[in-house]
C-alpha positions in Angstrom: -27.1 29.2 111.9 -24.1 28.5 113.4 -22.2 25.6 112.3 -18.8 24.2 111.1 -18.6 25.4 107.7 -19.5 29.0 108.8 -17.0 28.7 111.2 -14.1 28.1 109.1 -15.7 30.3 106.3 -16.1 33.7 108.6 -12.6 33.0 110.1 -10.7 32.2 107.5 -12.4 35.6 105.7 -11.3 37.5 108.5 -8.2 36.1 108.8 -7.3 37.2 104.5 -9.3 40.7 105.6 -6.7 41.7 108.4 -3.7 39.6 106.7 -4.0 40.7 103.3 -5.1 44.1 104.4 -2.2 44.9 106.3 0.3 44.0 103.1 -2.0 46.3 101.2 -1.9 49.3 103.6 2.1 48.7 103.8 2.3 48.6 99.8 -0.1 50.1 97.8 0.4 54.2 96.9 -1.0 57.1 98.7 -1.9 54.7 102.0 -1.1 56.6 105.2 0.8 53.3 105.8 2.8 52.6 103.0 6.1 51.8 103.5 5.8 50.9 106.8 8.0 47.4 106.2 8.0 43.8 107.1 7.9 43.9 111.4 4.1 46.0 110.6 3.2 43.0 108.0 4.4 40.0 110.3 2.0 41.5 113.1 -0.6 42.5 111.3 -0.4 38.7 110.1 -0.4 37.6 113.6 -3.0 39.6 114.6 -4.8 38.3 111.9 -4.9 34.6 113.2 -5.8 35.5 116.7 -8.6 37.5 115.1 -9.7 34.2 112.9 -9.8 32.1 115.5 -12.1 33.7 117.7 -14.2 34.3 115.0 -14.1 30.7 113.5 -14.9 29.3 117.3 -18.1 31.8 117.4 -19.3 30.9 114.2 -19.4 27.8 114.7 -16.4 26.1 114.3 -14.7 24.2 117.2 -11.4 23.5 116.0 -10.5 27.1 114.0 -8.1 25.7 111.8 -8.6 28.7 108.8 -6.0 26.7 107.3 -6.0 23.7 105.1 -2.7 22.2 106.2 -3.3 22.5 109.8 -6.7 20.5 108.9 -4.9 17.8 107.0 -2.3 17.5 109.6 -4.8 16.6 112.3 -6.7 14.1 109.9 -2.9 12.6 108.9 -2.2 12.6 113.1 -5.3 11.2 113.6 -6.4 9.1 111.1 -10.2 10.6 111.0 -10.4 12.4 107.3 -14.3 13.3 107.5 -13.2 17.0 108.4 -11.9 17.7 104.9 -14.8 18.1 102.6 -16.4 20.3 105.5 -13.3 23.0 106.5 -11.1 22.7 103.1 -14.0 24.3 100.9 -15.3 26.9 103.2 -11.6 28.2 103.8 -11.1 28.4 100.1 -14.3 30.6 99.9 -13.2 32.4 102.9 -9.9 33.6 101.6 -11.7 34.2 98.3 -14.0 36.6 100.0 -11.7 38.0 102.2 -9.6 39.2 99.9 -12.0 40.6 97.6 -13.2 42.6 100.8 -9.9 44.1 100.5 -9.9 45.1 97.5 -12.9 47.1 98.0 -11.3 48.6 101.0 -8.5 50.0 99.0 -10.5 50.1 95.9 -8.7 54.1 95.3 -5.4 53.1 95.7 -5.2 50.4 93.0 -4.9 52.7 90.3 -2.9 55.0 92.3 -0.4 52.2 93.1 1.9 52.0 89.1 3.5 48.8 90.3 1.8 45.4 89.6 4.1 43.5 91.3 3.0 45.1 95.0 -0.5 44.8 93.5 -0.3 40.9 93.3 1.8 40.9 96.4 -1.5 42.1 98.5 -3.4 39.2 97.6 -0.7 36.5 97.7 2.8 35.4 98.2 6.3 35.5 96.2 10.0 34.4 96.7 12.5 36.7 97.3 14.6 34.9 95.2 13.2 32.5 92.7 14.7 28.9 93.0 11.7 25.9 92.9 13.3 23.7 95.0 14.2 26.3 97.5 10.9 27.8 97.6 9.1 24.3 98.3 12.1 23.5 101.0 11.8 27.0 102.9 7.1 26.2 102.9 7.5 22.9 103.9 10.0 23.7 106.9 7.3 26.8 107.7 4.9 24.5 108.0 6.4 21.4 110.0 7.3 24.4 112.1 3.6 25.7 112.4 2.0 22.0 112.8 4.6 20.8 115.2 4.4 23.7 117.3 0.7 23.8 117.0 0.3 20.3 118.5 2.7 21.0 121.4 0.4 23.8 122.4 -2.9 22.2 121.8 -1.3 19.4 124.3 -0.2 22.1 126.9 -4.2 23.8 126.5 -5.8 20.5 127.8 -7.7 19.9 130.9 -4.9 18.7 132.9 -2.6 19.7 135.9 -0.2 22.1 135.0 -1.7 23.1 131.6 -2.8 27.0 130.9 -6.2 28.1 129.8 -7.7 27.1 126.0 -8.6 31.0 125.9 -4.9 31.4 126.0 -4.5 29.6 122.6 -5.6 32.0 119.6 -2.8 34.5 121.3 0.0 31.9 121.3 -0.8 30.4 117.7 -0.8 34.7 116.4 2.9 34.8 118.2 3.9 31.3 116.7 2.6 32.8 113.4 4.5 36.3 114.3 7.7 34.0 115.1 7.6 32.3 111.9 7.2 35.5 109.6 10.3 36.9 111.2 12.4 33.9 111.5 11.2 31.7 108.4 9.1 34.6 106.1 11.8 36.4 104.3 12.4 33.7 101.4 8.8 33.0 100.1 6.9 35.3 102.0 5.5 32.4 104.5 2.2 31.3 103.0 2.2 28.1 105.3 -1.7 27.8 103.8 -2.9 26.7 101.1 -6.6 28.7 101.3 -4.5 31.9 102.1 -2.5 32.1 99.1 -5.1 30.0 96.5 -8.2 31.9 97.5 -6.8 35.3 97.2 -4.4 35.0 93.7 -8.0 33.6 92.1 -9.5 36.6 93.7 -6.7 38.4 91.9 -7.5 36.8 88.4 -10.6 38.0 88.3 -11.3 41.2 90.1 -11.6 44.3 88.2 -8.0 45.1 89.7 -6.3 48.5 87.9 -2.6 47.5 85.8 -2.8 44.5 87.7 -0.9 42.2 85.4 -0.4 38.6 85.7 -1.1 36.4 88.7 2.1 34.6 88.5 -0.3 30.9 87.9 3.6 29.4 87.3 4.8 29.6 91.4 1.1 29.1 92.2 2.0 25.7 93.1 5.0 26.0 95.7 2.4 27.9 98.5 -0.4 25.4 98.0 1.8 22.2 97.5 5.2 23.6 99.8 2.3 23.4 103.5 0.5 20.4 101.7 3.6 18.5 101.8 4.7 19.9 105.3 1.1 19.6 106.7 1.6 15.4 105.6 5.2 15.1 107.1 4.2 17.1 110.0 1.0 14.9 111.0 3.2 12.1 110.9 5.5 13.6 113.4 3.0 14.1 115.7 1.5 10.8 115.2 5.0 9.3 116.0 5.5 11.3 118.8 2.0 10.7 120.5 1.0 14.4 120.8 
């Protein structure tokens, strides 16, 4: 039953179930942790990955990316693309499902919540302030940051003299993920993946949601495109560097 596909799918849900989950606890009305800010989010986030990870490996998947960009990074760094039409579509239905699991978690405090603006936040990302060109800038730097950093650790988790454990991995990619909500998250809310904003804003569009309003289809672009663009540049890097 296990395989690849499953692998990505399950983590990538369960990464959009604890991610998404925690924005929605700290947003939406009459949870007992609304308001509870951005340090709550960025972990909850960064527990999120480690959670994915393990869960992506178990099902089936040895790599765990859960994340488009950090799959077309390693094809770009490697120059083997037969990975993409297996992990790209099952993370897209992952964060799809995932989110609409949350949904039904909070399913009370939609209606509760007057505010459609936190509403859409819970399934995907916004800037703080809106400026195109800054938005792409501040996803693509997120990303080169995540790939980069990404392919220093895979490097440092190899067999080899000096190296520490693979099972160390999943908890340093949740801190680098941690790191970069704190340092790099406050201008477009970090998506830094494609399948966790994409998947989640179509969830939005269709689901039943109370006063949800629009699902702001106009930025869509900048958190798909923004760690498309920074997964490409990134690869290269690596490729250059010979990590």
């Amino acid at each position: 039953m296990a395989s690849p596909f499953l692998g990505e799918l399950l983590g990538t849900m369960t990464l959009i179930v604890l991610g998404d989950g925690v924005v929605a606890g700290a947003l939406l009305a009459r949870s007992k942790g609304e308001g509870m800010g951005w340090i709550a989010i960025t972990a909850g986030w960064a527990f999120a990955v480690v959670a994915g990870v393990f869960v992506a490996t178990a099902a089936g998947s040895p790599d765990a990316h859960i994340n488009p960009a950090v799959t077309l990074a390693a094809a770009v760094s490697t120059g083997n693309f037969a990975k993409l039409p297996v992990y790209v579509p099952a993370q897209m239905l992952g964060a799809f499902l995932g989110a609409c699991i949350v949904w039904l978690h909070y399913r009370p405090h939609w209606a509760q919540t007057p505010d459609a603006g936190l509403k859409l936040a819970c399934f995907c990302t916004g800037p703080a302030i809106r400026n195109a060109p800054a938005n792409w800038t501040s996803e693509i730097i997120a990303t080169f940051v995540l790939i980069l950093t990404i392919a220093a650790l895979v490097t440092h988790t190899a067999d080899a003299a000096g190296s520490f454990p693979r099972g160390l991995a999943p908890y340093l990619v949740g801190m680098l993920v941690w790191g970069i909500g704190l340092s790099l998250g406050g201008t477009t809310g970090y998506a830094i993946n494609p399948a966790r904003d994409l998947g989640p804003r179509i969830a939005h569009a269709v689901l039943p949601i109370a006063g949800k309003g629009t699902s702001d289809w106009g930025y869509a672009v900048i958190p798909v495109g923004g760690p498309v663009v920074g997964a490409v540049l990134a690869g290269l890097f690596v490729r250059w560097l010979g990590i």
